[in-house]
mmCIF file of the C-alpha atoms, coordinates in Angstrom:
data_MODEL
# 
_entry.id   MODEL 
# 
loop_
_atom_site.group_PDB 
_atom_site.id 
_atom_site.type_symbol 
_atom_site.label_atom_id 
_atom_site.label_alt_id 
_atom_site.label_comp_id 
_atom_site.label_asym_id 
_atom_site.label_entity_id 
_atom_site.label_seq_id 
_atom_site.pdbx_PDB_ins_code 
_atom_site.Cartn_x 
_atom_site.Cartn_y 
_atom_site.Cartn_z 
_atom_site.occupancy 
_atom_site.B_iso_or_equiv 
_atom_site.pdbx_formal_charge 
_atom_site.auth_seq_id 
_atom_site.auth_comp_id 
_atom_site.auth_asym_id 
_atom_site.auth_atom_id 
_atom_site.pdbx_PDB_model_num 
ATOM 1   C CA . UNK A 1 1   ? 3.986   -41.147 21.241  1.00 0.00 ? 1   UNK A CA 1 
ATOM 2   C CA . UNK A 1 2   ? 3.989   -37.309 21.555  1.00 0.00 ? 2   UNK A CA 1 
ATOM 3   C CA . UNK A 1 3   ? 3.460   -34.900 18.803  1.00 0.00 ? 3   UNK A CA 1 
ATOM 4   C CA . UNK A 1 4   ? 6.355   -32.872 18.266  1.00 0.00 ? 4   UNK A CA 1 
ATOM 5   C CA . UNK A 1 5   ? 4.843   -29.788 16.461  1.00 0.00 ? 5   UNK A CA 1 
ATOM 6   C CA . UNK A 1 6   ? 7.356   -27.461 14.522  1.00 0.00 ? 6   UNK A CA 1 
ATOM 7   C CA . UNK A 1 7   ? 7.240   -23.749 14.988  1.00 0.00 ? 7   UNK A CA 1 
ATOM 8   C CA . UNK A 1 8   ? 5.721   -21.395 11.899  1.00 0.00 ? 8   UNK A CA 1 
ATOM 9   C CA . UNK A 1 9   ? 8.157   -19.848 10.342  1.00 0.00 ? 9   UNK A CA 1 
ATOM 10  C CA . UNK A 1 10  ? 7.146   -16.005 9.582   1.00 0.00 ? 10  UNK A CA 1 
ATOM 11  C CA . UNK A 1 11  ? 8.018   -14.499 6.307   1.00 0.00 ? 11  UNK A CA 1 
ATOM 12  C CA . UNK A 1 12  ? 11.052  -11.800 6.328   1.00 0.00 ? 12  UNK A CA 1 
ATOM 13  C CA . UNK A 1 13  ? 10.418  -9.819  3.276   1.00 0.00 ? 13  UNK A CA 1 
ATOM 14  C CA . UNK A 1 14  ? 7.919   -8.103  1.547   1.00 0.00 ? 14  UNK A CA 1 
ATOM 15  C CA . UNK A 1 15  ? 9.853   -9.130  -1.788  1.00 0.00 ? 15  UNK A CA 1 
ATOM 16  C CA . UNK A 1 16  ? 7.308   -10.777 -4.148  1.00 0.00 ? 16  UNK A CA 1 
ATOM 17  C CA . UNK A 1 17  ? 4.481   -10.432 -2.152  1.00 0.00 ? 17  UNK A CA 1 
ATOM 18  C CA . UNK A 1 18  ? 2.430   -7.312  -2.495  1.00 0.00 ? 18  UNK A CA 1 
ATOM 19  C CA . UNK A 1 19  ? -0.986  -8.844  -1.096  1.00 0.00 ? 19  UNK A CA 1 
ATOM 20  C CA . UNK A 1 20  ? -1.589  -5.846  1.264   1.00 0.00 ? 20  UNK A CA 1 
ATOM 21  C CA . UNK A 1 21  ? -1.401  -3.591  -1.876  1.00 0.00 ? 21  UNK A CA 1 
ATOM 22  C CA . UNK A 1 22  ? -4.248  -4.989  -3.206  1.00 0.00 ? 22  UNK A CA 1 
ATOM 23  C CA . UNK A 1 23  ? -8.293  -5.098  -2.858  1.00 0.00 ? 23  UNK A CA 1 
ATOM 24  C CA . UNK A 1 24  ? -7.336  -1.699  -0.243  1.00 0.00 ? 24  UNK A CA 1 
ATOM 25  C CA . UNK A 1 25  ? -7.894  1.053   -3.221  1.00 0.00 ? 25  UNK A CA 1 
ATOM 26  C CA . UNK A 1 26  ? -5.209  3.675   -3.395  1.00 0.00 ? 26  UNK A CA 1 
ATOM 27  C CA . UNK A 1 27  ? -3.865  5.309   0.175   1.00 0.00 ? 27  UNK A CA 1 
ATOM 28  C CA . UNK A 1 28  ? -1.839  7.241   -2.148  1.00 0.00 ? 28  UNK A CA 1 
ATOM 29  C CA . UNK A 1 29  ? -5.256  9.264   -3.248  1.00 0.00 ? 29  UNK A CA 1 
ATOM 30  C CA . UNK A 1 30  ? -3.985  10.743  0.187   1.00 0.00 ? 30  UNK A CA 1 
ATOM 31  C CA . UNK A 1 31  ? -1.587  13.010  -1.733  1.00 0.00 ? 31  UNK A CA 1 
ATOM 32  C CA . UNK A 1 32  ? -4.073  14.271  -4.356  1.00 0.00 ? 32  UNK A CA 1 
ATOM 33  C CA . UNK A 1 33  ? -3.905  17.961  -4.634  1.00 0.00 ? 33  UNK A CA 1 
ATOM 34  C CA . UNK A 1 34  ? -7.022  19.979  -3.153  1.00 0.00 ? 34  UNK A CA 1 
ATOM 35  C CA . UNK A 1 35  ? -7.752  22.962  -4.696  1.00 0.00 ? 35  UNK A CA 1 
ATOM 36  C CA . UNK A 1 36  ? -10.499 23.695  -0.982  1.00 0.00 ? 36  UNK A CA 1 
ATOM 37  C CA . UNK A 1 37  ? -6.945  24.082  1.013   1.00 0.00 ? 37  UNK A CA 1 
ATOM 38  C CA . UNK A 1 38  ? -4.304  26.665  0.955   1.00 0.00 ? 38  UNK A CA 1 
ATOM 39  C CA . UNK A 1 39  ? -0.596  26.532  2.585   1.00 0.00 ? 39  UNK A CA 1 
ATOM 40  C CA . UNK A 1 40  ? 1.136   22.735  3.018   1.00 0.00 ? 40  UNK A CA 1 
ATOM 41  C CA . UNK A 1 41  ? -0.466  19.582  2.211   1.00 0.00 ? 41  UNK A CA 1 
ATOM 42  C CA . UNK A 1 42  ? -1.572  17.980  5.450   1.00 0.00 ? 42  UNK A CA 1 
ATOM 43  C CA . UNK A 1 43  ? -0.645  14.453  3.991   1.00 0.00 ? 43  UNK A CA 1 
ATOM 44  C CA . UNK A 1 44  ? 1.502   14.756  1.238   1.00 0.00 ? 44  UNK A CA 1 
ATOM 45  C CA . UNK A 1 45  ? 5.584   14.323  2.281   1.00 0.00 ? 45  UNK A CA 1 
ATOM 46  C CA . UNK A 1 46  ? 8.008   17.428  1.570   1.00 0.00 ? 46  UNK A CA 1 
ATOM 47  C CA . UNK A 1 47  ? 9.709   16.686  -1.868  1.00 0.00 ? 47  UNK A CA 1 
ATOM 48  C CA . UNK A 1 48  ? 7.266   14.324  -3.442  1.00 0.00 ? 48  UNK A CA 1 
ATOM 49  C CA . UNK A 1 49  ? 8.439   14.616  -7.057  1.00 0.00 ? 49  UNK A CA 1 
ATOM 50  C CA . UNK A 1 50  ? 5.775   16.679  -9.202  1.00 0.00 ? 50  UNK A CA 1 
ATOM 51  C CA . UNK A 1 51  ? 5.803   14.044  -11.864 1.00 0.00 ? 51  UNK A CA 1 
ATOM 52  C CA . UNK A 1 52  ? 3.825   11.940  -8.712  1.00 0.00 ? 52  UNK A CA 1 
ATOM 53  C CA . UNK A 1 53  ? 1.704   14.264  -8.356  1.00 0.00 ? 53  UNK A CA 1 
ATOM 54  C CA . UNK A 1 54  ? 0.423   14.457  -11.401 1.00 0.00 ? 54  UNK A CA 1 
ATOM 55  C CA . UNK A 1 55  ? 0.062   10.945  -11.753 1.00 0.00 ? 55  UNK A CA 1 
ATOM 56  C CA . UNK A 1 56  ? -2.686  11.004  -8.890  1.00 0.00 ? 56  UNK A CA 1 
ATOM 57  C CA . UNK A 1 57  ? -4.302  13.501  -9.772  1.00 0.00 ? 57  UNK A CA 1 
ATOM 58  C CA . UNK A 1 58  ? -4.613  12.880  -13.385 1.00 0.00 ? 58  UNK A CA 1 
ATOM 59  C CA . UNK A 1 59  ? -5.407  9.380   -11.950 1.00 0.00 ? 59  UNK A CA 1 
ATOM 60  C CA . UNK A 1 60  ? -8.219  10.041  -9.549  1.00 0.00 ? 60  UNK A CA 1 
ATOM 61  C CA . UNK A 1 61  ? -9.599  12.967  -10.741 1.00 0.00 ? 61  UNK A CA 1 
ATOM 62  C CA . UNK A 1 62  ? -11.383 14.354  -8.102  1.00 0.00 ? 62  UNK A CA 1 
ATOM 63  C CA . UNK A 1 63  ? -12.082 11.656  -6.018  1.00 0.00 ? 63  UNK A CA 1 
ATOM 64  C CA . UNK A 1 64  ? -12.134 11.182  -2.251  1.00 0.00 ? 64  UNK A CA 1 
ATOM 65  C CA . UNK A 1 65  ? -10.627 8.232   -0.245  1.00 0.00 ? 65  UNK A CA 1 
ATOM 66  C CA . UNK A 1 66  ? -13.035 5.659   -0.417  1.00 0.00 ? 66  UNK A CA 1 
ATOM 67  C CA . UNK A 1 67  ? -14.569 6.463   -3.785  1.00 0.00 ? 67  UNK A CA 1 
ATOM 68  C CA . UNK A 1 68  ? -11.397 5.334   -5.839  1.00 0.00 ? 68  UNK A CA 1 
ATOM 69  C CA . UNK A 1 69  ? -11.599 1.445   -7.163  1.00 0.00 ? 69  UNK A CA 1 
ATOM 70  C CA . UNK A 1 70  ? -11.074 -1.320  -4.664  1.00 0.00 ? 70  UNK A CA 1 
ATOM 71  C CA . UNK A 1 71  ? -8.818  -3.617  -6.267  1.00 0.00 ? 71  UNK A CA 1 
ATOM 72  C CA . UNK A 1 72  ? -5.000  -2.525  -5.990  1.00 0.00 ? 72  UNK A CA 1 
ATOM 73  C CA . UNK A 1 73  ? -3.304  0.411   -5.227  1.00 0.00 ? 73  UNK A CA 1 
ATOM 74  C CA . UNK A 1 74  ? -2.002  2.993   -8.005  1.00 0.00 ? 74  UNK A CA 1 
ATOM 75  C CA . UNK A 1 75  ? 1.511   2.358   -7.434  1.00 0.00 ? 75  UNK A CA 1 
ATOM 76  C CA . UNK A 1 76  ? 1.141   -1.244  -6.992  1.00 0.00 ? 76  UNK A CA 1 
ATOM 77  C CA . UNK A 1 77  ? 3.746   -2.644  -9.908  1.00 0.00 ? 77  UNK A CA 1 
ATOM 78  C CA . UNK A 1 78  ? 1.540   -5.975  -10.614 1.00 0.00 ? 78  UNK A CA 1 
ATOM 79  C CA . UNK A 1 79  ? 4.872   -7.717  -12.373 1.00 0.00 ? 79  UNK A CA 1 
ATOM 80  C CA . UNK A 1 80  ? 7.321   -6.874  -9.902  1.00 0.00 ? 80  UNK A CA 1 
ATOM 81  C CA . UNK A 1 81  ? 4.697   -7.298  -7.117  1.00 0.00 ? 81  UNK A CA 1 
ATOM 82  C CA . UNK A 1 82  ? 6.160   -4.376  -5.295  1.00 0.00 ? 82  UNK A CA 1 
ATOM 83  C CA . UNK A 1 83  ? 5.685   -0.708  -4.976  1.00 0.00 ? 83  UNK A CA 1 
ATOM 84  C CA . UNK A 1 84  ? 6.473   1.178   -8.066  1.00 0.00 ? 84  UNK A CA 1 
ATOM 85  C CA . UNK A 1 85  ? 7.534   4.300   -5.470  1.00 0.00 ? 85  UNK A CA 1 
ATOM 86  C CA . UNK A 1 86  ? 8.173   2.836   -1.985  1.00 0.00 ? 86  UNK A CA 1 
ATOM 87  C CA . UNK A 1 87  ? 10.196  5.408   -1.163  1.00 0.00 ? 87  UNK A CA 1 
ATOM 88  C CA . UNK A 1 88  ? 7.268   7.679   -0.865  1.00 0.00 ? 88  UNK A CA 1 
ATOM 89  C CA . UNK A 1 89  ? 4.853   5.360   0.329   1.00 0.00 ? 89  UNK A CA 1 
ATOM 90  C CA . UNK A 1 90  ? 1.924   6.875   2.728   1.00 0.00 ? 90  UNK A CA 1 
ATOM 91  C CA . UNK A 1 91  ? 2.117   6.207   6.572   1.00 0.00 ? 91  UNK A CA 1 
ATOM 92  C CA . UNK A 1 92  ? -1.146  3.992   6.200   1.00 0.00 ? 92  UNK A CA 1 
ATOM 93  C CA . UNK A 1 93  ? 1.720   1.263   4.159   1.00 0.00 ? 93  UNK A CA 1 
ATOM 94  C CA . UNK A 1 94  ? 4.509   2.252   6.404   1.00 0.00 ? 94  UNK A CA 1 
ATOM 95  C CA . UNK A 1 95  ? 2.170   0.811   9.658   1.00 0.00 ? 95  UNK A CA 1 
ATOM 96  C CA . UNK A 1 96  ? 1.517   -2.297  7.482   1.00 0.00 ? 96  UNK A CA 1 
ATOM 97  C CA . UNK A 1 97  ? 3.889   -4.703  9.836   1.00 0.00 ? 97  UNK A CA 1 
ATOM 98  C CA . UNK A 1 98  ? 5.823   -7.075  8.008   1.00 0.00 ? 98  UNK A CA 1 
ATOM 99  C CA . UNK A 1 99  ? 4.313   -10.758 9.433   1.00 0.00 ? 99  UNK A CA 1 
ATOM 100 C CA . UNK A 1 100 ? 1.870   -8.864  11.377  1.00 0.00 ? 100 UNK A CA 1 
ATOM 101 C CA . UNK A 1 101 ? -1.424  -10.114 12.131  1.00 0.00 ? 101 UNK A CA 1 
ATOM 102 C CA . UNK A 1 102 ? -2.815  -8.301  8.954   1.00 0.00 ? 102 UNK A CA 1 
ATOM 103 C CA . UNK A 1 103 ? -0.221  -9.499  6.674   1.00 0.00 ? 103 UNK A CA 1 
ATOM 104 C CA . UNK A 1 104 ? -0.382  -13.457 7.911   1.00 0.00 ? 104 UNK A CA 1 
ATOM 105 C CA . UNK A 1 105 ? -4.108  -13.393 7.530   1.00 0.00 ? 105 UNK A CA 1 
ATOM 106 C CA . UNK A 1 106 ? -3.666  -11.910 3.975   1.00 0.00 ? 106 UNK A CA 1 
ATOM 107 C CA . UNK A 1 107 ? -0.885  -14.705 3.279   1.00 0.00 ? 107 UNK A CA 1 
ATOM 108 C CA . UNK A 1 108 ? -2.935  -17.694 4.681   1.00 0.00 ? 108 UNK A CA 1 
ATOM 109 C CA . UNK A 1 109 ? -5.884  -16.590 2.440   1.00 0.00 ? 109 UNK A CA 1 
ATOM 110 C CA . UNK A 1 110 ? -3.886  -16.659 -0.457  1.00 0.00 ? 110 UNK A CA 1 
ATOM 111 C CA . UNK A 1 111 ? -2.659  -19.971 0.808   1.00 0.00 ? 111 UNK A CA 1 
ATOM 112 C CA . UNK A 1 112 ? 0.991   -18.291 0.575   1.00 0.00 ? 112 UNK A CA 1 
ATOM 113 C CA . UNK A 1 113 ? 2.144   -18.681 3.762   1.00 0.00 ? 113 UNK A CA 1 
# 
């Protein structure tokens, strides 16, 4: 008798999920203002609301990338399990691929997928 084996099914949103948000630290600390450079931010995007900001950098207070807590990111909203500011979300997040490799390794962990 041969096995018929049925294909995986990938996920197609992001909606409820938020795993690659989490245990990553902050790529948002990306944005933090610092005072050592003049002229344009080289990573923060044109328009980014001053009330953001502020929120980092009353947030991280000084810190570097890498230095800032492991667990989730700043704008990770824990309830909605979403980005609290997507919209603005660094490039690092933007490359995160939707049932990529990273993101199917994070769901089978969490025995989600």
């Amino acid at each position: 008798m041969a096995v018929h084996k049925l294909p995986q099914l990938e996920p197609d949103s992001c909606e409820g999920c938020g795993l690659c948000c989490q245990g990553i630290g902050s790529p948002v600390l990306l944005y933090q203002t610092d005072e050592r450079t003049s002229g344009s931010h080289p990573f923060r995007p044109t328009g980014l609301p001053s009330s953001l900001i502020a929120e980092i950098d009353d947030h991280f207070g000084g810190l570097r990338r890498g230095e800032e807590p492991q667990t989730q990111c700043l704008w990770f909203d824990p309830i909605q399990q979403q980005c609290r500011h997507y919209e603005w979300r660094p490039q690092f997040c933007r490359e995160f691929e939707l049932a990529g490799t990273a993101c199917l390794i994070l769901r089978q962990s969490e025995g989600d997928y």
